[in-house]
C-alpha positions as CSV (number, residue, x, y, z in Angstrom):
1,X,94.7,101.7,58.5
2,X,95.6,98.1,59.4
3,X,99.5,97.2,59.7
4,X,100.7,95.1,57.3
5,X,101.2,91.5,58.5
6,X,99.1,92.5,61.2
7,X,94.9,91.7,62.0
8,X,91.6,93.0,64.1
9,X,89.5,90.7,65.9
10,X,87.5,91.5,68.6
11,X,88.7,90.6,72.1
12,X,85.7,87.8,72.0
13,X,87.6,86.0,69.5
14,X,91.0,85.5,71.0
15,X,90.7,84.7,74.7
16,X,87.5,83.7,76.8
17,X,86.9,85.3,80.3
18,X,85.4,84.1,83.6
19,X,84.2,85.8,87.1
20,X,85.7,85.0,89.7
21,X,84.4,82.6,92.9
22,X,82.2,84.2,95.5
23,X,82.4,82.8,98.8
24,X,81.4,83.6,102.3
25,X,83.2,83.3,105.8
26,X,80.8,80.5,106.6
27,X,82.1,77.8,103.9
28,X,83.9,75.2,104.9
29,X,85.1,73.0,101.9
30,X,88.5,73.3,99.9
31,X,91.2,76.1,101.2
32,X,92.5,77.7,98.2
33,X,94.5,80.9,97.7
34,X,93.0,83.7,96.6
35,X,93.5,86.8,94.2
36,X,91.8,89.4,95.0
37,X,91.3,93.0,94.0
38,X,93.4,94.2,97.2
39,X,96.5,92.1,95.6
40,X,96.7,94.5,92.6
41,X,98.1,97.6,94.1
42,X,100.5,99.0,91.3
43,X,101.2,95.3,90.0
44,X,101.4,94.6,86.3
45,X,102.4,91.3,87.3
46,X,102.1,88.9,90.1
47,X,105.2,85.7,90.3
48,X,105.0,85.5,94.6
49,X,102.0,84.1,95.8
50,X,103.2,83.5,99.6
51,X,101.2,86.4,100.7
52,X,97.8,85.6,99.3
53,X,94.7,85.0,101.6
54,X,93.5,81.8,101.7
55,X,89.9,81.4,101.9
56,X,87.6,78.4,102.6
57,X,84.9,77.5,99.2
58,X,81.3,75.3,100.1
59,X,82.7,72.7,98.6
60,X,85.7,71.9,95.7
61,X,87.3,74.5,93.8
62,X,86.8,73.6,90.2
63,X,89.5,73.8,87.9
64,X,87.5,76.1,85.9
65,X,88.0,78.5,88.6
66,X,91.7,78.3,89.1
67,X,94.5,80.2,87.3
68,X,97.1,78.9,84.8
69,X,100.2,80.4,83.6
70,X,99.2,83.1,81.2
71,X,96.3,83.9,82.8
72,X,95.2,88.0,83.0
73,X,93.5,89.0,85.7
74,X,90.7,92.3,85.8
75,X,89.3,94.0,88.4
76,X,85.7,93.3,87.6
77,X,84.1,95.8,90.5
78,X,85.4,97.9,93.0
79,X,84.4,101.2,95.0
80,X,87.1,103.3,93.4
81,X,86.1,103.5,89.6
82,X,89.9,104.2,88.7
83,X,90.6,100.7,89.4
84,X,88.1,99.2,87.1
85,X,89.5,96.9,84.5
86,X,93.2,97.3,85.7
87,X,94.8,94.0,84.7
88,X,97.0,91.6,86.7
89,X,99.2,88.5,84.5
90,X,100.2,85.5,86.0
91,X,103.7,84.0,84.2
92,X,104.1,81.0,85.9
93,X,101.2,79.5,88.3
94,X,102.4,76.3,90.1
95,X,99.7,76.0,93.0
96,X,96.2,75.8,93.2
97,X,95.2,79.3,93.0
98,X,92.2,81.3,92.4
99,X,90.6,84.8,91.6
100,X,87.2,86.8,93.6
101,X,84.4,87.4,92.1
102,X,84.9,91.3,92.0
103,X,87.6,89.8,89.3
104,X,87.4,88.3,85.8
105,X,90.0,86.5,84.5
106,X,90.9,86.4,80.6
107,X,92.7,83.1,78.8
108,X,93.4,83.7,75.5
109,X,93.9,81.7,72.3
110,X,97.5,81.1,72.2
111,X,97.5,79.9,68.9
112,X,97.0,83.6,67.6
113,X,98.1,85.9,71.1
114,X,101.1,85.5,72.9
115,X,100.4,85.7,77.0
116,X,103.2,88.0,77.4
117,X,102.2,90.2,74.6
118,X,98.5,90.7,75.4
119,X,99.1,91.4,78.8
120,X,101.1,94.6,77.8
121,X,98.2,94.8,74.9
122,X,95.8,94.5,78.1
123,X,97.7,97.9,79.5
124,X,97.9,100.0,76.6
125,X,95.9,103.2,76.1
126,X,93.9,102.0,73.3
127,X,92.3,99.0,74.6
128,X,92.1,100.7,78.7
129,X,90.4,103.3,76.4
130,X,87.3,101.1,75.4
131,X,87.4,99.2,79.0
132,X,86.7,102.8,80.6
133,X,83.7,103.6,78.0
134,X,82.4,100.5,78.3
135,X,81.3,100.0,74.6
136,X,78.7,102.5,75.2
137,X,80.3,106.2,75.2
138,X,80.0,106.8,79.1
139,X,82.3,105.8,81.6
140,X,81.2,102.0,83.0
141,X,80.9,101.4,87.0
142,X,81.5,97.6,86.4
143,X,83.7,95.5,83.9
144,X,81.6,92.5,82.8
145,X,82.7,89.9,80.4
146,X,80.7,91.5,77.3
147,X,82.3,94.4,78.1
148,X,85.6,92.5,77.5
149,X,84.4,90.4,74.5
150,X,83.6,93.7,71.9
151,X,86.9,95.8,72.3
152,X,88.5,95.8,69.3
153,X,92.5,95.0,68.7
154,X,94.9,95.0,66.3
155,X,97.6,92.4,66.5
156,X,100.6,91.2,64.5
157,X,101.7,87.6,64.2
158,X,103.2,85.4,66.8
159,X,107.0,86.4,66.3
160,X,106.6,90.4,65.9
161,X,104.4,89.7,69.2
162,X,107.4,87.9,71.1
163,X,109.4,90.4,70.0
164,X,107.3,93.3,71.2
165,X,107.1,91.7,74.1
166,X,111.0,91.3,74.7
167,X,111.7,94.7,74.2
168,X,109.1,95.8,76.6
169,X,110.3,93.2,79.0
170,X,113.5,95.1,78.7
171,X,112.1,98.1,80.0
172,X,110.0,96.5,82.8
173,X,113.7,95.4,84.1
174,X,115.0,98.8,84.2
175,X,112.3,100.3,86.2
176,X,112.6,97.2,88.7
177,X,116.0,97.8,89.1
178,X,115.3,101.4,89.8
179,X,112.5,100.4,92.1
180,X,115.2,98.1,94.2
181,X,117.4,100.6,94.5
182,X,114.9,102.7,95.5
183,X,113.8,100.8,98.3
184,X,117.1,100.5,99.6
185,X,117.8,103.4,99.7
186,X,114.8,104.5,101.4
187,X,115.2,101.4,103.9
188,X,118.9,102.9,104.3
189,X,117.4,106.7,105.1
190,X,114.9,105.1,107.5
191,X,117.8,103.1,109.6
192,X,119.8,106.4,109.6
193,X,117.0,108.2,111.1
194,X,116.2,105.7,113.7
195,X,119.6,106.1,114.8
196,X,120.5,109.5,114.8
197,X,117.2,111.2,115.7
198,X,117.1,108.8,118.9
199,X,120.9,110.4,119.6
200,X,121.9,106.6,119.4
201,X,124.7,107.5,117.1
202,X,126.1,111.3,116.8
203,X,127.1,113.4,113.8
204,X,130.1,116.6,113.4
205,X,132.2,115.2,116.5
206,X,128.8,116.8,119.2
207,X,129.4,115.4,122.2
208,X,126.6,117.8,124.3
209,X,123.9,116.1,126.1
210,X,120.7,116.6,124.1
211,X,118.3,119.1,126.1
212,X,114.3,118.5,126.8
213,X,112.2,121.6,125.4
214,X,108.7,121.7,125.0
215,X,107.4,122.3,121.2
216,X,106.0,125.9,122.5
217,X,109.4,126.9,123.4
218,X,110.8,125.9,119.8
219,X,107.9,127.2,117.9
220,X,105.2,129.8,117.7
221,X,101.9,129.3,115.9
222,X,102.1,132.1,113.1
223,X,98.6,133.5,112.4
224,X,98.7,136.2,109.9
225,X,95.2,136.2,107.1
226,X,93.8,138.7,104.7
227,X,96.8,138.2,102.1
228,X,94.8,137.3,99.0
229,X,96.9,137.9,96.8
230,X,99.3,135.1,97.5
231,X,99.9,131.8,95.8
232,X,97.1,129.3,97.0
233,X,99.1,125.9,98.8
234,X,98.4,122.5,100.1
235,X,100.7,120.4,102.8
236,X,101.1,116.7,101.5
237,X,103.0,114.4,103.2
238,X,104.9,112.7,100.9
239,X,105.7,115.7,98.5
240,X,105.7,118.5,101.2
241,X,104.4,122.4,101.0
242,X,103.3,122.4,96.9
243,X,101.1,124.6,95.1
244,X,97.7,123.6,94.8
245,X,97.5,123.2,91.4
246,X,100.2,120.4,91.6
247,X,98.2,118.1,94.0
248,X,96.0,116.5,91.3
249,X,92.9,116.5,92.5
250,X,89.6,118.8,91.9
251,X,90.0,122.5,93.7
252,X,87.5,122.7,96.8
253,X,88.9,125.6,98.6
254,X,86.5,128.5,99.3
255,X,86.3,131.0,96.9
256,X,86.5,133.2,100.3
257,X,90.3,133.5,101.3
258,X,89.9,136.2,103.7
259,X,90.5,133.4,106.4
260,X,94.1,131.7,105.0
261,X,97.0,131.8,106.6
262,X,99.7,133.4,105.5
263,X,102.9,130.7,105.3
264,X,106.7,132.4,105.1
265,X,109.6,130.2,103.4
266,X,111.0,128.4,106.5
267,X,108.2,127.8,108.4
268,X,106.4,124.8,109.0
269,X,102.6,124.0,108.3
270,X,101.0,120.7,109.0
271,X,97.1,119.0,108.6
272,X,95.8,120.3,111.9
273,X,93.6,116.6,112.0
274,X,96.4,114.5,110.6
275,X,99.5,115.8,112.2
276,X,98.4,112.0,113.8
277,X,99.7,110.5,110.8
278,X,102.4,113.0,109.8
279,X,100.6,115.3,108.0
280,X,103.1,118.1,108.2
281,X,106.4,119.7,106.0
282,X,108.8,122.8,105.4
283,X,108.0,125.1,103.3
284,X,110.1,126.3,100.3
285,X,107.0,128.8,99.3
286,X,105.8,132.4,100.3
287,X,102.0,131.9,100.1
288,X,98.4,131.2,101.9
289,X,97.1,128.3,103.3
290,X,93.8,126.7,104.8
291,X,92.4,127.3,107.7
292,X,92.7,123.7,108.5
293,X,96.8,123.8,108.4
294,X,98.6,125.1,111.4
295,X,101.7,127.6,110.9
296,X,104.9,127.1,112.5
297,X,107.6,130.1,113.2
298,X,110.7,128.5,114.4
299,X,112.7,130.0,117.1
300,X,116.2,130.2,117.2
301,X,117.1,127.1,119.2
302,X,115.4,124.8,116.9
303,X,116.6,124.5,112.4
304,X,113.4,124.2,111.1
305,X,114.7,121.7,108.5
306,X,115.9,119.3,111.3
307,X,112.8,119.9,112.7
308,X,111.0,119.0,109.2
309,X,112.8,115.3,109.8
310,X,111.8,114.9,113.4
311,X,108.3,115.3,112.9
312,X,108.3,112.3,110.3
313,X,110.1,110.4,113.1
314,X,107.8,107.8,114.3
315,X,108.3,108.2,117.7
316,X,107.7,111.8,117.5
317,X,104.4,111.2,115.6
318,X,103.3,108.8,118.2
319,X,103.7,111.8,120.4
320,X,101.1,114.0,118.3
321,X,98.6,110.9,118.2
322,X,98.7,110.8,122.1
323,X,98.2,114.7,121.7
324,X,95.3,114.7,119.2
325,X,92.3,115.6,120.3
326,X,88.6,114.1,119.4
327,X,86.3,111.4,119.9
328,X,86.8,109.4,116.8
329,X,90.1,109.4,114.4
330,X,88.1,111.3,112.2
331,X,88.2,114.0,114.6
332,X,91.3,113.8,116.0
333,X,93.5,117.1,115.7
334,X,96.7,118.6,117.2
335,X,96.0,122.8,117.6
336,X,98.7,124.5,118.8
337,X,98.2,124.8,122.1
338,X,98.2,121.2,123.0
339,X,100.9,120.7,120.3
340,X,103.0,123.1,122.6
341,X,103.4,120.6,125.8
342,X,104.8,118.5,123.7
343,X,108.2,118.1,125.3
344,X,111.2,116.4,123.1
345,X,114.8,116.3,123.3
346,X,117.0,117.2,120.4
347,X,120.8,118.3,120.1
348,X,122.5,121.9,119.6
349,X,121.6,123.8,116.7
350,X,125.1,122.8,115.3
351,X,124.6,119.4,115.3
352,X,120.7,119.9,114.2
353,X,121.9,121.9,111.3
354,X,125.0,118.5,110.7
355,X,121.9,115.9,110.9
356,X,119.7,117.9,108.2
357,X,122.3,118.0,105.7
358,X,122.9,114.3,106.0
359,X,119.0,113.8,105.6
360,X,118.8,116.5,102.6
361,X,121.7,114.1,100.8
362,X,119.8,110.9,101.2
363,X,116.5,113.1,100.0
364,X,118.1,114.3,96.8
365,X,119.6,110.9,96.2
366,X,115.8,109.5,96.0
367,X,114.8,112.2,94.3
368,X,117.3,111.5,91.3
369,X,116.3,108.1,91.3
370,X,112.8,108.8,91.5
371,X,112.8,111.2,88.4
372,X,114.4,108.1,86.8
373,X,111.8,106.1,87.4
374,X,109.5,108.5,86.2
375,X,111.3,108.9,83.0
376,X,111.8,105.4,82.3
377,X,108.1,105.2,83.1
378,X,107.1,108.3,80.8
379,X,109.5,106.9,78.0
380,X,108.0,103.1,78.2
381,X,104.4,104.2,78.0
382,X,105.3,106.3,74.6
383,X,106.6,103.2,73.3
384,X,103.6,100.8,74.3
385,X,101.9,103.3,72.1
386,X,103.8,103.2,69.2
387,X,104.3,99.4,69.1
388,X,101.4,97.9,70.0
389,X,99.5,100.1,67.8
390,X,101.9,99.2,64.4
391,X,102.8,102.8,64.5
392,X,106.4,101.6,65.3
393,X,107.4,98.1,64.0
394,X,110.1,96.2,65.6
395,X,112.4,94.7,63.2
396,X,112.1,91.3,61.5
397,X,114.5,89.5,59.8
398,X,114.0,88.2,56.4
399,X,113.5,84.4,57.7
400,X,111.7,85.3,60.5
401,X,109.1,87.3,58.1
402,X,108.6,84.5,55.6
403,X,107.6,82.3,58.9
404,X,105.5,84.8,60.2
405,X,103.7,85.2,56.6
């Protein structure tokens, strides 16, 4: 049932869409910048335009095939499927700027859509919904503009649209706020590291020379199998030892366990081909992992949580890159026994044990802020789909009604 003071028209109707420019390294007319699929990232909105490519057209760039202010921007084609018909908006556009041809960029009729409120429209679940199906009942490998044309909205007038989008702007703030903090801190953590894993700057009054040890003399490679009937789990690098269930992605482990390895709480597994890139973490779980994981038992000279830090320390990880092994990066990987000569200094255990707890603060504080933003997140996206379906109406006053009727 339609809203009342609200109306459906089909996408067609309110805004006209374009691809974008296709050019070739060989041109050599008008530099413009560019916006292409690779500037979307996790963008719902792009304001900075210093970092865009600039690329050289066979002759001039027609205005046609520039962005204005107000502008949405789709992701027309790309390799991952996922990405398809994500949208970027453009607020304010001063320069000359323009969009690829893997891109197709919507204008609409401002007359009956706000900017601002269809690009939040443009977002919401029941118009990314009919972008993913394509029209046709089966997921779509390319956006194209007919695609675009026949999805169906439902919009209010012009003020209830301002207003829905001022309340979601509201929202938008918080998280960027978050987000800012966020990267401070994180910036903060990364500073702290480079200064106290070096031994640049000491912790808990230690005054002892660090000592040299190889990795074998800290650590033994723990290879115990045949323990079926333990928790399956998978190493990630940025949310450590998790069950597997929890990585998101489609289970392709072998229904065959016989050959995991066993993993105790406190030691540390890491990607035995990615250890490269830092592939490794501590784990908080009692379970089995993959054959392709490596299992660390930590001796007594060495706190495996210090230890957990170090080996996301980029100079340390530039040590297991020179260690890897294989032709290609594809088949580079770090067994144990060349892992073992690795030689690296580190403090006593007293001050290892001082430096984890200062790491394990900073941790917890990104954590709570993370879980913020995931909240805020959660919270927003429950209200896109209240509001922007009529579901939820924000309030009019009387004045503001009669004008809108």
């Amino acid at each position: 049932m339609l809203p009342k003071g609200w109306s459906e028209y089909l996408l067609g109707e309110i805004a006209t869409f374009r691809n974008g420019l296709n050019f070739t390294k060989s041109d050599a007319g008008e530099s413009v910048k560019i916006v292409g699929v690779a500037d979307f990232k996790k963008r719902s909105k792009i304001e900075n335009f210093i970092d865009l490519e600039s690329i050289k057209v066979a002759s001039k760039v027609r205005d046609l095939d520039l962005l204005k202010s107000g502008d949405i921007l789709f992701v027309r084609s790309n390799g991952n499927k996922e990405l398809i018909g994500r949208c970027l908006y453009f607020p304010h556009v001063a320069d000359r700027l323009s969009f690829s041809g893997f891109t197709i960029r919507g204008r609409v009729n401002t007359s009956l859509i706000e900017p601002e409120f269809a690009s939040y429209l443009m977002r919401s679940k029941f118009v990314t919904d009919q972008i993913f199906l394509g029209g046709s009942g089966t997921n779509i490998s390319n956006l194209s503009q007919e695609i675009l044309s026949n999805i169906e909205v439902k919009i209010p007038g012009i003020i209830e649209q301002r207003k829905i989008a001022k309340v979601l702007l509201t929202w938008d703030e918080a998280i960027r706020i978050n987000e800012g903090l966020l990267k401070n801190v994180t910036n903060q953590k990364s500073s702290l590291m480079q200064k106290i894993l070096s031994g640049k700057e000491r912790v808990g009054g230690n005054t002892d020379e660090w000592r040299e040890y190889s990795l074998g003399d800290l650590f033994s490679e723990r290879v115990e199998t045949g323990k079926n009937d333990l928790p399956l789990l998978s190493i990630t690098r940025d949310e450590g030892v998790i069950p597997r269930e929890q990585v998101g992605r489609k289970d392709t482990s072998n229904d065959d366990k016989t050959k995991y390895q066993k993993i105790y709480h406190g030691d540390i597994g890491y990607n035995t081909m990615r250890m490269w890139q830092g592939v490794s973490a501590l784990s908080e779980y009692e379970g089995i992992i993959s054959p392709a994981y490596t299992v660390l038992a930590p001796a007594e000279k060495i706190n495996a949580k210090f230890a957990s830090y170090l080996f996301k320390f980029k100079p340390v990880i530039f040590l297991f890159y020179r260690f890897s092994q294989g032709l290609v990066s594809d088949t580079w990987n770090l067994k144990y026994p060349n892992f073992s000569k690795i030689k690296i200094f580190i403090p006593n255990i007293q001050e290892q044990k001082k430096i984890a707890e200062i790491f394990e603060t900073a941790d917890e504080e990104l954590a709570a802020i993370n879980l913020v933003i995931k909240r805020l997140k959660e919270e927003k996206a429950a209200l896109m789909d209240q509001i922007l379906t009529g579901k939820r109406r924000v309030f009019l006053p009387d004045s503001e009604t009669a004008a809108q009727a």
